[in-house]
N, C-alpha and C positions, 0 to 999 in steps of 0.2 A: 504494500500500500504506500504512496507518494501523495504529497501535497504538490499544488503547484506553486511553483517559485516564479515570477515574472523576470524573462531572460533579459527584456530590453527595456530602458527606461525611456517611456518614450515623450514622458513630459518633459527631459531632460532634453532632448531633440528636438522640444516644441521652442524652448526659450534661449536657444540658437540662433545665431545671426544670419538672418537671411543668405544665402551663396554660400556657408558653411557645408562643405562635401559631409560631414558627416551627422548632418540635418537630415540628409535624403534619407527616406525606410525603403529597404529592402528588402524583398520579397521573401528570403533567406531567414531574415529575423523576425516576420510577421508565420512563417514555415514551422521555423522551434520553436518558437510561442505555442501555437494551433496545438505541435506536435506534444510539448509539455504538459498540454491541458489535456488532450486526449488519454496519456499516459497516465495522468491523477484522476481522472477520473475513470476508466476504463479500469482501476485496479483498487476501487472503492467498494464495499458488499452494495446490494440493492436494500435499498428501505423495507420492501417488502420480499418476506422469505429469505434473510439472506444464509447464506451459510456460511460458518466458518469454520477454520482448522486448527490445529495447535492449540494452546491454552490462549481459554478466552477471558479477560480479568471486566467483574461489570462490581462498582461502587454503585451501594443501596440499590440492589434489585428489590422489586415490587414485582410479585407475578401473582392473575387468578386468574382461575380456568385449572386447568389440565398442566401440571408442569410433572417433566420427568428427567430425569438428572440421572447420570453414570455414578459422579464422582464429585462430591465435596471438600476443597478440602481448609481448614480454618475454618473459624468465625461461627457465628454464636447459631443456632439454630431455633 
């Protein structure tokens, strides 16, 4: 699972002096932008039904209904 980190500043590009070559965006860095987001988000569970793997650690669970559990392990029952 990744966050996304914004690769290009691009307000920093905004308050550049006009004819500044490195004002121009290109296309390159608008690419691993796109590419970065896709990647944090594409490797996030889904809201609904998500599953997961390996130990899962949840502060103050609340559950009703139906709950069933393997494996407890700590804290107060």
């Amino acid at each position: 699972m990744s966050n996304y980190t914004k690769l290009t500043n691009y307000a920093a590009k905004d308050s550049m002096v006009s004819g500044n070559p490195a004002k121009v965006i290109k296309g390159i860095e608008i690419g691993a932008d796109y590419d970065a987001i896709a990647v944090a988000v594409n490797s996030k569970s889904n809201s609904a039904s998500p599953t997961f793997t390996g130990t899962v650690t949840v502060a103050d669970l609340t559950a009703t209904g139906t709950v069933s559990l393997s494996t407890i392990d700590g804290g107060t029952y």
